[in-house]
DODRENMI-554238 format. One record per residue (C-alpha): residue in one letter; x, y, z. Coordinates in nm, 3 decimals, decimal comma. Layout:
BEGIN
NODE   residuo         x         y         z
NODE         A         X         Y         Z
...
// end
This chain:
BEGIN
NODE   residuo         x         y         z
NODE         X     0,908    -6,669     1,353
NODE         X     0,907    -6,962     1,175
NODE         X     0,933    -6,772     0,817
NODE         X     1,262    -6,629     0,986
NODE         X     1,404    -6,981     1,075
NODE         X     1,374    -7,082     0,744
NODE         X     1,541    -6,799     0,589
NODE         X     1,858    -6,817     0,813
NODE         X     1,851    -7,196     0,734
NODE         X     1,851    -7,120     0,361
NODE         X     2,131    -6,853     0,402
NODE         X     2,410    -7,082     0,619
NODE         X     2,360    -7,342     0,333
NODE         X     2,430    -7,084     0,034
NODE         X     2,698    -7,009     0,249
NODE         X     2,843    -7,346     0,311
NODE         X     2,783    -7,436    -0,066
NODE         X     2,944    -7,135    -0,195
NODE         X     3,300    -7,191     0,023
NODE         X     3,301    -7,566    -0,109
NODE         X     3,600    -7,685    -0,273
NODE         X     3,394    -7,789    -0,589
NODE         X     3,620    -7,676    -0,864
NODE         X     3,324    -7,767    -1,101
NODE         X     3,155    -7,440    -0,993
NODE         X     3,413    -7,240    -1,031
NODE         X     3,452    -7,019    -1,325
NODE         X     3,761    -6,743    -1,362
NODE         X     3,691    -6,413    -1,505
NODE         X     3,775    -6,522    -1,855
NODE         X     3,526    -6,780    -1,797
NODE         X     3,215    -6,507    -1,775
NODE         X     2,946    -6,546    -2,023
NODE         X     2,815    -6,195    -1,960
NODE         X     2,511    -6,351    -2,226
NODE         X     2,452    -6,641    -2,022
NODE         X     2,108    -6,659    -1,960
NODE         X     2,076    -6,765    -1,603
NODE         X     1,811    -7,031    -1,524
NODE         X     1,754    -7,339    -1,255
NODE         X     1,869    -7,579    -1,517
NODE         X     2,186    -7,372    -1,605
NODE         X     2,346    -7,357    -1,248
NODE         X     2,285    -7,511    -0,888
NODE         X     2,412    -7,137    -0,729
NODE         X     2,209    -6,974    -0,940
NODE         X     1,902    -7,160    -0,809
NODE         X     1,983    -6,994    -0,512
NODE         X     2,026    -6,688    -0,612
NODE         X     1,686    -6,733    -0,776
NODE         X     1,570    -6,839    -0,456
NODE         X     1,727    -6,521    -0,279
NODE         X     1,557    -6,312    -0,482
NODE         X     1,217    -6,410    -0,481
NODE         X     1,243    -6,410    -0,091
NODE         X     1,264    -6,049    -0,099
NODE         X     0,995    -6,005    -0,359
NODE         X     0,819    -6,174    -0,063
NODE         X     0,865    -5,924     0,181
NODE         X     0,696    -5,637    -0,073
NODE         X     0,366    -5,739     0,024
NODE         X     0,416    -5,718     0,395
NODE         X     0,551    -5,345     0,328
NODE         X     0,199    -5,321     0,160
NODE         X     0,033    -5,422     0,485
NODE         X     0,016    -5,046     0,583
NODE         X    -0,148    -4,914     0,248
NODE         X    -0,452    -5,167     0,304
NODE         X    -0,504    -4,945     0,651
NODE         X    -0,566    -4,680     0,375
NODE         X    -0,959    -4,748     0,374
NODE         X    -0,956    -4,759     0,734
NODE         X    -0,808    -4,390     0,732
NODE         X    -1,131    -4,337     0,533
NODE         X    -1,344    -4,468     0,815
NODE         X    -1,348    -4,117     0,941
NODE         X    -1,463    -3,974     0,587
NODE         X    -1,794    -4,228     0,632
NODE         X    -1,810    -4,012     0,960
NODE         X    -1,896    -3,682     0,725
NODE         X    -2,276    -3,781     0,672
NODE         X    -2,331    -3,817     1,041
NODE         X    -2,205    -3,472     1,075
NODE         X    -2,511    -3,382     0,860
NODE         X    -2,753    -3,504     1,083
NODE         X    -2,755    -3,150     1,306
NODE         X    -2,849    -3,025     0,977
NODE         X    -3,173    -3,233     0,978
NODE         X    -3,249    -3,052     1,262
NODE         X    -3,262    -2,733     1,019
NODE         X    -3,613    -2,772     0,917
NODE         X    -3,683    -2,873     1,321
NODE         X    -3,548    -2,474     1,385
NODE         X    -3,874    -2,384     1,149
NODE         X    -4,119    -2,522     1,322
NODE         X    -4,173    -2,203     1,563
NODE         X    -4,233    -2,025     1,212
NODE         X    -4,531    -2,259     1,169
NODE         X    -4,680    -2,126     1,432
NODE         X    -4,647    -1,772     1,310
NODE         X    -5,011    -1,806     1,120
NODE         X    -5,183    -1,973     1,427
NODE         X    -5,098    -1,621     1,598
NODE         X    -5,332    -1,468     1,315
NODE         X    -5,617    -1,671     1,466
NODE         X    -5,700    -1,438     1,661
NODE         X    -5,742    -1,194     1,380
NODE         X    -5,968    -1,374     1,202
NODE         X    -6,189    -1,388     1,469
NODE         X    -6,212    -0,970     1,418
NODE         X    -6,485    -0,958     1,138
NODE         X    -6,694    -1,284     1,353
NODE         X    -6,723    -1,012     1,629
NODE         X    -6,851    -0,765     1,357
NODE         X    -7,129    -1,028     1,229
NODE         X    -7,349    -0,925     1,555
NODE         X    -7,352    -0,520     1,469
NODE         X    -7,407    -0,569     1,116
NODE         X    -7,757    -0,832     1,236
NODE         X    -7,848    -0,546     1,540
NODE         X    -7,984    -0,302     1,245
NODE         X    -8,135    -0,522     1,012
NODE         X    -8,403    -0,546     1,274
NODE         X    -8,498    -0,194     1,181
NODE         X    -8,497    -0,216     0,802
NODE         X    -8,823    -0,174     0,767
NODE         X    -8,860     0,171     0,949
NODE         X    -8,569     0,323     0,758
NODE         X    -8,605     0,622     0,543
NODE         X    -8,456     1,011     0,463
NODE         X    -8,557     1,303     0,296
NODE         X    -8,407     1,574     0,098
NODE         X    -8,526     1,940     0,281
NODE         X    -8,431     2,232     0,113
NODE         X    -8,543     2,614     0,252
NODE         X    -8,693     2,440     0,533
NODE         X    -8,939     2,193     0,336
NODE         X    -8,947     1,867     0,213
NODE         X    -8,749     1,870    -0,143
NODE         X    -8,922     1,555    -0,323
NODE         X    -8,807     1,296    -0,454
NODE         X    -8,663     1,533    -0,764
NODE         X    -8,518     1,883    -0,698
NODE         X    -8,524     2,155    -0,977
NODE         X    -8,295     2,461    -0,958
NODE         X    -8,482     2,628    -1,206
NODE         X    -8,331     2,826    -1,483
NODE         X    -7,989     2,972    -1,415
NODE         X    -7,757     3,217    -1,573
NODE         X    -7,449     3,139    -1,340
NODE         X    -7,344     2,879    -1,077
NODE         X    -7,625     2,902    -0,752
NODE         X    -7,562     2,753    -0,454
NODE         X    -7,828     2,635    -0,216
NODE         X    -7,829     2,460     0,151
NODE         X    -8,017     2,127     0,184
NODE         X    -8,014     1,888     0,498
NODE         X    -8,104     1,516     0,527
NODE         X    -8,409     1,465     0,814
NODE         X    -8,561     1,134     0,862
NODE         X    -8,898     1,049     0,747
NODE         X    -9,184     1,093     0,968
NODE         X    -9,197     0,811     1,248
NODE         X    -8,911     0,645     1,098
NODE         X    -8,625     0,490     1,327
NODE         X    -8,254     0,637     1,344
NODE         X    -8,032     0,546     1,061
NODE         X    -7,677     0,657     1,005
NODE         X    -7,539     0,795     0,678
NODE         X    -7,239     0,638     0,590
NODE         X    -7,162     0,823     0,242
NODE         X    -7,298     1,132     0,044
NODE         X    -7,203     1,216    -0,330
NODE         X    -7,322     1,355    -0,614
NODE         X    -7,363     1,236    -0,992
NODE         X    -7,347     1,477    -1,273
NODE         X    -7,084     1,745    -1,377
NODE         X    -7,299     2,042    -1,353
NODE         X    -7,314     1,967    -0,989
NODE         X    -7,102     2,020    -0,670
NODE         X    -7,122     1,866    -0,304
NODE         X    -6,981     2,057    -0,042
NODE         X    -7,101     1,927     0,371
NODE         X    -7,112     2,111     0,615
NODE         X    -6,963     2,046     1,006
NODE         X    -7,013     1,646     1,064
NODE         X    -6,939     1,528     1,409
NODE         X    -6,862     1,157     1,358
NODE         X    -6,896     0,981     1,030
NODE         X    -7,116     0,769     1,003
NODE         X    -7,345     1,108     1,020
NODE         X    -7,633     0,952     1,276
NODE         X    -7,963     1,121     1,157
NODE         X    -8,216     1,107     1,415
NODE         X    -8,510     1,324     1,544
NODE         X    -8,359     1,707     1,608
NODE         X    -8,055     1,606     1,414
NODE         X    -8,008     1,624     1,050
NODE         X    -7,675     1,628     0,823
NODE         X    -7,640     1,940     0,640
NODE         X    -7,477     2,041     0,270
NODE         X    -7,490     2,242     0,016
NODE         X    -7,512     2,196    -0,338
NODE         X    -7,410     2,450    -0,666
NODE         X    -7,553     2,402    -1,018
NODE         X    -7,366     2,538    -1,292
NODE         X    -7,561     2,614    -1,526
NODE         X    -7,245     2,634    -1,828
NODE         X    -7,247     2,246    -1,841
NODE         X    -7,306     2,067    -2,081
NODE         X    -7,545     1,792    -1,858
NODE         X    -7,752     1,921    -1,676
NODE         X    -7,871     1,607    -1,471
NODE         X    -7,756     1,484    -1,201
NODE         X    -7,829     1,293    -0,861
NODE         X    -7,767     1,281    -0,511
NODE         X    -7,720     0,931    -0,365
NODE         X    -7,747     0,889     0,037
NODE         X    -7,571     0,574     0,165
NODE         X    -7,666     0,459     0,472
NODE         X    -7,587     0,149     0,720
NODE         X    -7,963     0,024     0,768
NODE         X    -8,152    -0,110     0,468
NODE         X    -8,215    -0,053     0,212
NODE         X    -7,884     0,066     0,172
NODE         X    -7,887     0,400    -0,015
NODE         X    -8,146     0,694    -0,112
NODE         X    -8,151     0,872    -0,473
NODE         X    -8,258     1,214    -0,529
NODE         X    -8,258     1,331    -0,862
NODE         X    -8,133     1,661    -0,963
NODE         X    -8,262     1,896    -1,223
NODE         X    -8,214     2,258    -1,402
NODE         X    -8,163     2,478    -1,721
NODE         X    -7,949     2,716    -1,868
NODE         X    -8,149     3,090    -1,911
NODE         X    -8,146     3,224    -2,251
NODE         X    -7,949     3,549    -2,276
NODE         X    -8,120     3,857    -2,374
NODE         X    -8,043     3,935    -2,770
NODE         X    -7,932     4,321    -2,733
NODE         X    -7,748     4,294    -2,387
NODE         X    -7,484     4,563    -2,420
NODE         X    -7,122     4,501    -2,362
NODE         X    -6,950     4,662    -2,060
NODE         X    -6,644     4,657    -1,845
NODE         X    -6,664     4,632    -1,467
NODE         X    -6,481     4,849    -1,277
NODE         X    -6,337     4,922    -0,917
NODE         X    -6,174     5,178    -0,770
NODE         X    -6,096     5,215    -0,349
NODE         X    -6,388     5,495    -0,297
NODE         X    -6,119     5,690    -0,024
NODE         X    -6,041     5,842    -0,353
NODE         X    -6,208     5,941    -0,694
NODE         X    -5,886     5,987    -0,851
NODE         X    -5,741     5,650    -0,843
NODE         X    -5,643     5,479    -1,176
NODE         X    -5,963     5,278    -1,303
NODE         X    -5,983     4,905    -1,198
NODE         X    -5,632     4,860    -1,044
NODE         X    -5,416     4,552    -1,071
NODE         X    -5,394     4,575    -0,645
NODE         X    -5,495     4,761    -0,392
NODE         X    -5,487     4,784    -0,028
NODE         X    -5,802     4,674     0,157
NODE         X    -6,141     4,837     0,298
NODE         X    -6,394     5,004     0,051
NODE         X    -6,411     5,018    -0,337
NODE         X    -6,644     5,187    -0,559
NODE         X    -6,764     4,943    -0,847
NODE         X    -6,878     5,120    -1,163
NODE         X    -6,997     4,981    -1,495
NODE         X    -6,799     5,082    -1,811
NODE         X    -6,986     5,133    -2,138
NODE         X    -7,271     5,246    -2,305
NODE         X    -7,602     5,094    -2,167
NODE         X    -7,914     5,241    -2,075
NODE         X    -7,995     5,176    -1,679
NODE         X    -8,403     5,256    -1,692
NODE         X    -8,366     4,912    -1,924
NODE         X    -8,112     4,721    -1,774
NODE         X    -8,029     4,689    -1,406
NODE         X    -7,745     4,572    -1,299
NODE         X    -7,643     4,334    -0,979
NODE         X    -7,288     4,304    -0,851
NODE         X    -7,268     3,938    -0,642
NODE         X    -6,931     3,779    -0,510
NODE         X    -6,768     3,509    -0,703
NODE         X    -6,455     3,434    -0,507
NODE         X    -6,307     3,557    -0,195
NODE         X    -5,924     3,422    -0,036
NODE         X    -5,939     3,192     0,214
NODE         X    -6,080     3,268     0,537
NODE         X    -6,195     3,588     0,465
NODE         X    -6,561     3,707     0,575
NODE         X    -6,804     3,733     0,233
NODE         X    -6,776     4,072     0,092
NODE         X    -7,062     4,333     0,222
NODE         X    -7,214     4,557    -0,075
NODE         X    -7,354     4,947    -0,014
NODE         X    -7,587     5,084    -0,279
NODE         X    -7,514     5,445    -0,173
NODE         X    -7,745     5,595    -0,427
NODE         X    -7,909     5,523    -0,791
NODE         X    -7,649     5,794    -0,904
NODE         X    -7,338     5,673    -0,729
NODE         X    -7,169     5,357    -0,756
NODE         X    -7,201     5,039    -0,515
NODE         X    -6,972     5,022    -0,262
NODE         X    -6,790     4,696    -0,125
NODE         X    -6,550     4,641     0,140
NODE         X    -6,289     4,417     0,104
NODE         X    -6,081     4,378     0,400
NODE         X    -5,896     4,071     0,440
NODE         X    -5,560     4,058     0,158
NODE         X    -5,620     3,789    -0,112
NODE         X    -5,772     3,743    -0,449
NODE         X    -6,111     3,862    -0,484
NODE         X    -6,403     3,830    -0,803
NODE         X    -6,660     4,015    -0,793
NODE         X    -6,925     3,962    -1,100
NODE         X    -7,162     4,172    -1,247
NODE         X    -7,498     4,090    -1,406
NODE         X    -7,690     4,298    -1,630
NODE         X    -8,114     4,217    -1,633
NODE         X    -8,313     4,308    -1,892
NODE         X    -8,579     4,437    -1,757
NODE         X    -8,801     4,492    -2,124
NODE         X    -8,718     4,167    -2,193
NODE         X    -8,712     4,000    -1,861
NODE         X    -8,375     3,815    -1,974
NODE         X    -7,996     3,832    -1,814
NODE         X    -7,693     3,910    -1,981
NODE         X    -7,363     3,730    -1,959
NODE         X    -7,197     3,783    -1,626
NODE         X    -6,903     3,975    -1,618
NODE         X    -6,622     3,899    -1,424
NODE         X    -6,394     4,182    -1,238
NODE         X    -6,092     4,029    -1,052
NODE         X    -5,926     4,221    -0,746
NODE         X    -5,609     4,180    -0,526
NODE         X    -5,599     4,347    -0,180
NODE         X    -5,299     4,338    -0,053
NODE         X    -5,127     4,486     0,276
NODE         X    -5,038     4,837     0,262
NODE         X    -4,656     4,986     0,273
NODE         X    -4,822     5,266     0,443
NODE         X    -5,030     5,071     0,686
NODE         X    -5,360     5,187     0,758
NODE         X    -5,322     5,519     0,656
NODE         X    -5,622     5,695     0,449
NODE         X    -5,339     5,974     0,273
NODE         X    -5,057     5,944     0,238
NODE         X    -4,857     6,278     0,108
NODE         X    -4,426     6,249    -0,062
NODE         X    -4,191     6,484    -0,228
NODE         X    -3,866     6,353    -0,414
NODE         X    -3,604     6,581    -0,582
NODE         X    -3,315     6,580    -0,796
NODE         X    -3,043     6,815    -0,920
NODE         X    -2,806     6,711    -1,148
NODE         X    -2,561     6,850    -1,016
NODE         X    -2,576     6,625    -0,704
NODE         X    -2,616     6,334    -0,918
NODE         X    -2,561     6,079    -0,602
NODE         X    -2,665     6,322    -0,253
NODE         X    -2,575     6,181     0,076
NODE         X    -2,575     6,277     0,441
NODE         X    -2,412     6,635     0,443
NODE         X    -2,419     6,669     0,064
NODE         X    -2,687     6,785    -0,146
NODE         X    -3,025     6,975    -0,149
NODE         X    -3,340     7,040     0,143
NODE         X    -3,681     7,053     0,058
NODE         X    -3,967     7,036     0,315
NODE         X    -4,327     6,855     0,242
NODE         X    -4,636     7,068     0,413
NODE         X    -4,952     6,900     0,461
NODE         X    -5,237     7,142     0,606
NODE         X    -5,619     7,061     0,721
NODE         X    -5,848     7,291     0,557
NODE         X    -5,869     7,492     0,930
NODE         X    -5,503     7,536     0,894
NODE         X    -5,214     7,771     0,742
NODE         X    -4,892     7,739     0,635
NODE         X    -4,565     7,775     0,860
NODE         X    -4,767     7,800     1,163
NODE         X    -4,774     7,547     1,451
NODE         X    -5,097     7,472     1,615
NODE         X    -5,177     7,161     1,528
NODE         X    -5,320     7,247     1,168
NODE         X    -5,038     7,182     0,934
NODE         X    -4,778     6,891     0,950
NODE         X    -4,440     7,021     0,883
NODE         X    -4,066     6,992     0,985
NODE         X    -4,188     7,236     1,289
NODE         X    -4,501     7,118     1,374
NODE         X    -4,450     6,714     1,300
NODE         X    -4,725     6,580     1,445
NODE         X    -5,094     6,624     1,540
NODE         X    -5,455     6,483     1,528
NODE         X    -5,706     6,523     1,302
NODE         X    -6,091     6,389     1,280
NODE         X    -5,890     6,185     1,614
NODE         X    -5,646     6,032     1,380
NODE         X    -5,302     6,087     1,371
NODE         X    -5,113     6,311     1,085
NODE         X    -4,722     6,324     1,114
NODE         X    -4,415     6,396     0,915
NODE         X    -4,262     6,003     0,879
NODE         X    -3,965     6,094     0,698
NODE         X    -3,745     6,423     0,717
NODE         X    -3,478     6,473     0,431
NODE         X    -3,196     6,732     0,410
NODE         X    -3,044     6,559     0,174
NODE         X    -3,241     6,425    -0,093
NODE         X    -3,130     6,093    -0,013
NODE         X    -3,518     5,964     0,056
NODE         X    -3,742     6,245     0,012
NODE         X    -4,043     6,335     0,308
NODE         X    -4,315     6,175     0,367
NODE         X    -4,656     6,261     0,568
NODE         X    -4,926     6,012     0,680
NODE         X    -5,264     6,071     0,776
NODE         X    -5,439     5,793     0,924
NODE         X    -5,821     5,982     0,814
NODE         X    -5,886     6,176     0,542
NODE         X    -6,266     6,244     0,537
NODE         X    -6,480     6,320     0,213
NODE         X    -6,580     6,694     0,239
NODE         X    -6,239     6,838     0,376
NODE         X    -5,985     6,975     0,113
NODE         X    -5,630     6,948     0,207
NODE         X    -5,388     7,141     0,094
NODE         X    -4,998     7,044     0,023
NODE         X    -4,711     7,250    -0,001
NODE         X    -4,345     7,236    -0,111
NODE         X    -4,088     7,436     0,006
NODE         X    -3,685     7,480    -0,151
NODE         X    -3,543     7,540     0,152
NODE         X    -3,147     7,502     0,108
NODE         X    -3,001     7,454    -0,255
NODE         X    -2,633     7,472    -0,053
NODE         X    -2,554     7,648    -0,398
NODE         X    -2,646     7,342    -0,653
NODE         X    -2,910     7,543    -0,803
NODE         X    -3,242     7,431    -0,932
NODE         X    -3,384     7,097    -0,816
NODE         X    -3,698     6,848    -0,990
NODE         X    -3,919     6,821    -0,701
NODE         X    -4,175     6,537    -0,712
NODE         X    -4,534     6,532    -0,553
NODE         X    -4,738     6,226    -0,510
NODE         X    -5,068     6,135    -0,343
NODE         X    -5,141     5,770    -0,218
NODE         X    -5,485     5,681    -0,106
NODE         X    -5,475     5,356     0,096
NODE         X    -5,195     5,279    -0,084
NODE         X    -5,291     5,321    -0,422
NODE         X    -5,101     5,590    -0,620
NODE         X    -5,398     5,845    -0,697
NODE         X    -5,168     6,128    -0,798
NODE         X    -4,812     6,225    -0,965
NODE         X    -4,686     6,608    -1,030
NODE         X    -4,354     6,749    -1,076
NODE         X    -4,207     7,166    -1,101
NODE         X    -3,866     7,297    -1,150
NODE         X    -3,808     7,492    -0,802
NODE         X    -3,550     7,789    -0,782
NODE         X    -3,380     7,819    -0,412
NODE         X    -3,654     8,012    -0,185
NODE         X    -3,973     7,863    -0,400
NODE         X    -4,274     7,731    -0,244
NODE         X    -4,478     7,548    -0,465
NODE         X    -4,829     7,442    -0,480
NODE         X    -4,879     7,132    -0,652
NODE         X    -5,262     7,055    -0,517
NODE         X    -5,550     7,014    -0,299
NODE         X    -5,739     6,679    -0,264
NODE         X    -6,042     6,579    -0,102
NODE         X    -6,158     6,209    -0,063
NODE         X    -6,524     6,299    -0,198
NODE         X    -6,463     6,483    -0,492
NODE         X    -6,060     6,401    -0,594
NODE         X    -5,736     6,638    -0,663
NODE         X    -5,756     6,953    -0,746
NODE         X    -5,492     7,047    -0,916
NODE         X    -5,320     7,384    -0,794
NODE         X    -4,957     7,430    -0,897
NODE         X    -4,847     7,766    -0,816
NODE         X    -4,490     7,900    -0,711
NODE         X    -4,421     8,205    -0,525
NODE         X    -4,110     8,351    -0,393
NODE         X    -4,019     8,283    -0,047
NODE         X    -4,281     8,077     0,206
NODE         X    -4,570     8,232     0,275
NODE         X    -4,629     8,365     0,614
NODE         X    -4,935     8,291     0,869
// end
């Protein structure tokens, strides 16, 4: 207030001074020294306008007086680290996490409640012991398989010793490559091995490695820890003039199947030895190599020193059968010989014979339902004759019957050509000869057809013939009986024959 006082003061005398009749401060417009250099000294007015001036420089710091609140606006920015203290608390929002591991406690304490089991047995380390039993005796220490030709397999169990305490085996394996471990059913594992109960495997040496040790190790959980067993055997020397051969199967429903077939359908084959050896010197043993999975081992028949063995293979698969030659002068073996065979399911089921005719005529180059050519198959039992119909020929008349209380039926009927006919019979026994017959029944004025014939034994192709038939022909092709093959007929006469 006072600061204002003065200034009005100031002003009213600048005022008063300026309107004074002081001619010695008056100046007319020629009088302007637009150079004049204004000062205190030069002129009394322009002190005060000097004075004026400098009054309102004053007032320029109080319109600074609101810039130094500029800090204080900051104040709030000083407020920007306290907003950082919740983030302190970050780490605080961790501390559950610590206690993550202290769950785990618990774990650890797993193996402590272990410690007592693993203690209860080593109170019975000193009875503790198991031996090797093979063919129901005690093995040794060291088992020998003896000298071998092939791979041998051979069943061993583990007992315990006599009077020792119950153990439990905990691990079984086998060291060497000429030797393979193979257990049998195990209930619980560890295998306990106590008094009545035993663990039970079986081993194969082959003898066509090139190390011929080995050993079995037993682990068990009682001291001391593990048993060794060695294991031992030798390769046989081949006999020096051992022949060479071929084996060779063939289903025995028929001896006119092709010679060791690619496949067949299952039940019985005749095996057979190919090449030039003399059997009063060597004798020869037919064993089973491999068989498909699941399927029961393979049962041999040695019918007679003259014919061959017989084995029945039922289940479909891969089968290998071996053969061994023995010399018997020189009390040596020969090489094995492998024979592989694949069973496989029928197209004709079960069926021991099955009997088709095909046909073709050029001139019905593509025969269809109401266009082309009619043959008919005949199938008689050797009781039986042509074109009649009790019950002892399968035909288009008589299309089904029984025979040795199997059934024997025309499957497929043809007028056409389209598919050809087909007869099954579901037993064909060795001794009976039956007899098949072809007959051109309708050429509907094509002329001359190819007829076809074929014989399948258990579904194995055991027989192929073909004629050129003229409209009326019967033709025929053969006979074939399961003991002693086809017989091979092929006749034509005009017109069927009667009964």
């Amino acid at each position: 207030m006072l600061r204002k006082q003065c200034v009005i003061v100031l002003v009213v005398s600048l005022m008063t001074a300026a309107c004074s009749d002081d001619s010695r401060n008056r100046r007319g417009p020629d009088d302007w020294d637009l150079n004049d250099d204004v000062s205190v000294e030069d002129d009394a007015g322009d002190v005060g306008d000097e004075v004026d001036g400098d009054v309102l420089d004053a007032d320029a710091p109080d319109a600074d007086t609101p810039d130094a609140d500029t800090p204080d606006a900051d104040t709030p920015d000083a407020d920007t680290p306290d907003a950082d203290i919740p983030d302190v608390d970050t780490p605080d929002a961790d501390t559950p996490d610590a206690d993550t591991p202290d769950a785990d406690t618990p774990d650890a304490d797993t193996p402590d409640a272990d410690t007592p089991d693993a203690d209860e047995p080593d109170v019975e380390m000193p009875g503790t012991c198991v031996e090797l039993w093979a063919g129901g005796a005690p093995a040794g220490e060291d088992f020998d398989f003896g000298a071998q030709n092939e791979a041998t397999t051979l069943s061993f169990e583990l007992r315990l010793c006599e009077g020792a305490a119950p153990t439990r085996v905990n691990s079984l394996e086998v060291v060497g490559d000429a030797y393979t471990l193979a257990l049998g059913s195990v209930s619980g594992w560890p295998a306990p091995i106590e008094e009545g109960r035993t663990l039970n495997f079986t081993l194969t040496f082959d003898p066509q490695e090139v190390d011929l040790d080995g050993e079995l190790v037993v682990g068990v959980v009682d001291g001391p820890g593990e048993f060794r067993f060695g294991l031992t055997g030798e390769r046989m020397d081949y006999s020096p003039e051992c022949p060479v051969v071929t084996p060779q199967a063939a289903p025995s429903f028929t001896a006119v199947g092709p010679a060791n077939p690619g496949e067949a359908t299952g039940g019985l084959f005749d095996l057979s030895v190919a090449g030039t050896y003399v059997p009063a010197r060597f004798s020869a043993q037919w064993y089973v190599v491999e068989t498909p999975v699941g399927a029961t081992s393979p049962v041999f028949y040695d019918r007679s020193d003259e014919a061959p063995t017989r084995v029945r293979l039922d289940a479909p698969g891969d089968y290998v059968i071996g053969l061994k030659l023995r010399d018997e002068q020189l009390g040596q073996d020969c090489a094995p010989e492998m024979l592989p065979v694949a069973v496989i399911e029928s197209a004709f089921g079960d069926n021991d014979a099955v009997v088709t005719v095909t046909w073709s005529n050029a001139q019905v180059p593509n025969p269809s339902e109401g266009n082309g050519t009619d043959m008919d198959l005949h199938l008689c039992h050797p009781d039986g004759e042509f074109n009649t119909t009790d019950g002892w020929c399968v035909y288009w008349r008589s299309a089904a019957t029984v025979w040795h209380t199997g059934n024997a039926e025309l499957v497929i009927d043809d007028l056409y050509g389209v598919t050809g006919e087909m007869i099954s019979q579901e037993f064909a026994l060795p001794g009976f000869s039956y007899r098949v017959g072809v007959e051109y029944y309708s050429d509907n004025g094509y002329g001359p057809s190819l007829a076809t014939a074929k014989l399948y034994q258990r579904g194995v192709e055991a027989h192929v013939q073909t004629r050129l038939l003229q409209y009326l022909d019967f033709w025929r092709p053969f006979d074939f009986d399961p003991a002693t093959g086809v017989t091979v007929v092929d006749t034509v006469q005009a017109g069927s024959p009667l009964p």
